[in-house]
Structure formats: C-alpha cells, structure tokens
C-alpha positions, 0 to 999 in steps of 0.5 A: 874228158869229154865224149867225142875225146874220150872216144877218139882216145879209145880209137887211137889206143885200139889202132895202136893195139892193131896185130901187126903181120904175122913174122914167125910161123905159126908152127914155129917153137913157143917163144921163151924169154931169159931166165932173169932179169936185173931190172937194176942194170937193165934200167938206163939209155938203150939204142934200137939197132933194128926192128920189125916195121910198125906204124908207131915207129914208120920213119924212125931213126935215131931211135932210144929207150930210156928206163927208169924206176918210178917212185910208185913201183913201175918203170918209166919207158921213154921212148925217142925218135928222129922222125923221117931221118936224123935231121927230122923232128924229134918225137917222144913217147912217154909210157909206163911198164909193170913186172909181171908177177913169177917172170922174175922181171923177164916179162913185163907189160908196157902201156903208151894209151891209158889202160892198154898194156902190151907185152914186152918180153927180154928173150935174149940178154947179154950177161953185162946187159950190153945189148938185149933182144925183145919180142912178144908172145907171138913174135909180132915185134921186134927189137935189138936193142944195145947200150951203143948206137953200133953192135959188133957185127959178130954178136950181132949175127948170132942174133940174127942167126939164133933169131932166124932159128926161132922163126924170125924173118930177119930180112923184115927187120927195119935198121934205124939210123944213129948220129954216131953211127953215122959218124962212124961211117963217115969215118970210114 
C-alpha cells in the first residue's frame, strides 16, 4: 500500500472512530449486557428497526445485518442499506466480529477498518432471539434490531420504556424504512 493510501486508510478508519454526542448521562447506571448469548441463534438476517444517527449510516433505509460463522473462528458482519431511501442504491459494508473472552458471547468487538475494533454489546435479547437491542459501553450507539422488518408495537415500547430507564434519549432514535413494512402500510 502506498504512503498517500496508507494514510488516507488511517484517517478515514479515525473519522469512523469519532465519538458520536453523548446520548446517556454521564450519571446514568453502567450499561449491562445480557447474561449469554447463543451465538448459533444469533447468527442469520437481522432488520434495523431504529437507531442513534451517525454518519456511517446517514441516510439509510432499508438497513439489515447479516451474521455468519467464518471459517477462522470470527464472525462475518455484513451490514446493508438503501442509501437516501428505498429506491436509493444499495450499499454494503463487509466487517468482522470477535467474542471477547469471559462475555460468554454477549460482548463482542466489530471492525469495518483493518486493526480498529469497536464495541458491540447485545444489552437486551429476546429468549427466541427474535429481536435484540445493542448498544456500547457509554451508550454512544444504538440499535433495535429484529429478524422481521416490523417489531409488535408492544414489545417495542417496553424497549423503549426499559431504554428510557437506562438513560437512553429515545426521541434521538433515527427510524429506518423496510420494503415490507412499507407495504404494510400501504395496506393499511
């Protein structure tokens, strides 16, 4: 890799490092995650049903996750979005994820850029993994996630409402478009 490369690699992977604002006080209760998790039934297609804004996903709807085991251990994070709505191009970010030793899987490390690991902790799941909650230590991120593009509006208010508890801004929460949800209200 040349310098000028090299370098611009190391800037971008720095900007992506970038602390985003402060969403939880700083007096809010330390985050804890879940006691376990099944990394097996964890694997497989999950939907962003809302999130914190940041700039690596500005504009993004349509937005899925997509886990898989590697062959060398890791866990393959393919991440995907409509850029600037559903009918906007589609972009994907290919990254990796690591178990952090003692979380029994509940903590893990993800990296988009080379040697930089973020965390990623599951802070809430449901016990038939149907939807899950992650965040990070200081609760900078945030992601519902759910294995159908819609959540039942009641599970999903107690996430709110168990968020809100933690010291969460829910009203900061982004909620991203999906196709079927879409569709559903259309339906309606």
């Amino acid at each position: 890799m040349t310098r000028p490369l090299l370098l611009l690699t190391a800037l971008l992977a720095l900007g992506a490092c970038t602390p985003q604002p402060e969403r939880r006080p700083a007096d809010a209760p330390p985050l804890t995650t879940v006691d376990a998790v099944d990394l097996e039934r964890y694997l497989g297609l999950w939907y962003e049903i809302a999130r914190y804004d940041s700039r690596f996903e500005r504009g993004c709807d349509g937005v899925t996750a997509q886990y898989a085991m590697r062959e060398d251990g890791l866990i393959s994070v393919v991440n995907t979005c409509f850029r600037d709505g559903l009918d906007g191009p589609a972009e994907t970010a290919d990254g990796r994820a690591r178990v952090v030793e003692g979380s029994n899987g509940a903590k893990l490390e993800v990296s988009f850029f080379g040697p930089f690991w973020g965390d990623y902790w599951v802070i809430e799941l449901d016990e038939d993994y149907d939807w899950s909650v992650v965040s990070e230590p200081e609760g900078r991120y945030l992601w519902i996630l759910s294995r159908t593009p819609q959540m039942d509006p009641n599970v999903l208010d107690a996430r709110l409402e168990r968020l809100e508890a933690q010291g969460f801004d829910t009203s900061a929460l982004v909620w991203p478009e999906h196709r079927e949800a879409a569709a559903a209200q259309d339906r309606r």
